[in-house]
C-alpha positions in Angstrom: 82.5 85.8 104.9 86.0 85.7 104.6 88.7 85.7 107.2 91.8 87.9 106.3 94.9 87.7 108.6 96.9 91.4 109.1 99.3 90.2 107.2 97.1 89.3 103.8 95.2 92.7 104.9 98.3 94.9 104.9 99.6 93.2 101.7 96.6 94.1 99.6 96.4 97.6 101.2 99.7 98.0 100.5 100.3 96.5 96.8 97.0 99.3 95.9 99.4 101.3 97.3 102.6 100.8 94.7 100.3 100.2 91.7 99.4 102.9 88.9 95.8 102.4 87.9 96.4 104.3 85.2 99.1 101.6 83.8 97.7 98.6 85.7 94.6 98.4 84.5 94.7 99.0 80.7 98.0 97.0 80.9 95.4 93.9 82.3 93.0 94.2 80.3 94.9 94.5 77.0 96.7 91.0 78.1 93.4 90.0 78.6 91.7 91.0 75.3 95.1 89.7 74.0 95.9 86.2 75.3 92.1 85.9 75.2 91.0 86.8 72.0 87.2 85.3 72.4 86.5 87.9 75.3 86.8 90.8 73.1 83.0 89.5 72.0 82.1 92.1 75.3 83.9 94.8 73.8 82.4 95.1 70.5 81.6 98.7 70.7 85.1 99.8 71.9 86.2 99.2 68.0 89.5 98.3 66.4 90.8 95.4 68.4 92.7 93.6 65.5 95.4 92.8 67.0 97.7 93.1 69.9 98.8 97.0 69.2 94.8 97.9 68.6 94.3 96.6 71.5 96.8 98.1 74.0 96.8 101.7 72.0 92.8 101.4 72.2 91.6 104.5 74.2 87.9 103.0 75.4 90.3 99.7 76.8 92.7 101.9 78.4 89.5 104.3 79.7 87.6 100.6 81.0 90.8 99.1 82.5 91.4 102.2 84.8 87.8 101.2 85.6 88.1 98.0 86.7 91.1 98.9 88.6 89.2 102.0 90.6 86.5 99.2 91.0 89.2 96.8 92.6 89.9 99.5 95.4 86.7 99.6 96.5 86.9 96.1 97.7 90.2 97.0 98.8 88.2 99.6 101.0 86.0 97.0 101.8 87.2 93.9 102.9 85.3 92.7 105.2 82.3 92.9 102.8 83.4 92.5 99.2 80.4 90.7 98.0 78.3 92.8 98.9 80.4 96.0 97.4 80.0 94.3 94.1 75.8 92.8 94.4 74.9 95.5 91.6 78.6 95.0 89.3 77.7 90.9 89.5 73.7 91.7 88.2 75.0 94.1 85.4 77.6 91.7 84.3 75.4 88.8 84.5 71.6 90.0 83.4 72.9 93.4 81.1 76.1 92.5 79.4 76.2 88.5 79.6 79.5 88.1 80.8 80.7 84.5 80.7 81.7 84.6 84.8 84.4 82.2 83.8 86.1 85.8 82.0 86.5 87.3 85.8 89.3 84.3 86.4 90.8 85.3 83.0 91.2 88.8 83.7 92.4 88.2 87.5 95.0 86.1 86.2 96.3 88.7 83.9 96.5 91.1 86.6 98.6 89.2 88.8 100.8 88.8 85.7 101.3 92.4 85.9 101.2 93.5 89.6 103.8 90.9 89.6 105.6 92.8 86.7 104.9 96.0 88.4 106.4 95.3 92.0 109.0 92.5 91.0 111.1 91.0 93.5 108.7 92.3 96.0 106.0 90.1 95.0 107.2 87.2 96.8 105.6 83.9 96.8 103.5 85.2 99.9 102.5 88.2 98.5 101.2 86.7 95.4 98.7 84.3 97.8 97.7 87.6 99.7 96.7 88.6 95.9 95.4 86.0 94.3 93.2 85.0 97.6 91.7 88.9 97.6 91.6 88.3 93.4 89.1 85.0 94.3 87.2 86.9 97.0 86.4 89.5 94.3 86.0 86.8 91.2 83.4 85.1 93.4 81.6 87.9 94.3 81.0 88.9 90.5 80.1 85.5 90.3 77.5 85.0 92.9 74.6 86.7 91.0 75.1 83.8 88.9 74.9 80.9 91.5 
């Protein structure tokens, strides 16, 4: 279990707070499918993703990006219990779709990249630990159906 201080728990409640799903979520996964070209292998079925402008315009990335996002703020909602908010997300990503876990760090990285973007000079250097600590907490927990 992990221990969250008021501080890192206010931080994340509150940066779900600022953030659009709509724009946050796409806007990570593009970067992702982007930067990362060899994880568009899991998006085969989504179609043109070409390049970067495919990618970004791409209505089933923007559509799955919102969903990751709205998946996010249930651990948000959940805290105290993440990996066990994501048991089922971490066998379907592992036993249906074959997801390299290793692609859950990629993807976290690009959304700090644009929370950070998003919120600016309010994502100070301890806000972006508050972040990327909740980020691991949920990386790990898609992770764990693989340990």
């Amino acid at each position: 279990m992990v221990e969250w201080t008021d501080f890192e728990r206010a931080t994340i409640q509150d940066i779900f707070s600022k953030i659009d799903v709509d724009v946050v979520g796409p806007a990570a996964l593009s970067r992702c499918l982007v930067v990362y070209p060899w994880t568009q292998r899991y998006f085969r079925s989504f179609g043109n993703l070409y390049n970067a402008e495919a990618i970004t315009s791409n209505p089933n990335v923007i559509a799955h990006g919102k969903v990751v996002l709205e998946g996010l703020t249930r651990a948000v909602k959940n805290l105290d219990n993440i990996k066990a908010t994501y048991a089922e997300l971490s066998v379907l990503h592992s036993e249906k779709l074959n997801v390299d876990p290793d692609n859950f760090k990629l993807l976290a990285d690009c959304l700090s990249i644009v929370v950070a973007a998003q919120l600016g000079k309010d994502f100070t250097g301890d806000v972006q630990a508050a972040f990327q600590k909740f980020l691991a907490v949920v990386v790990s927990a898609l992770g764990k159906q693989y340990h």
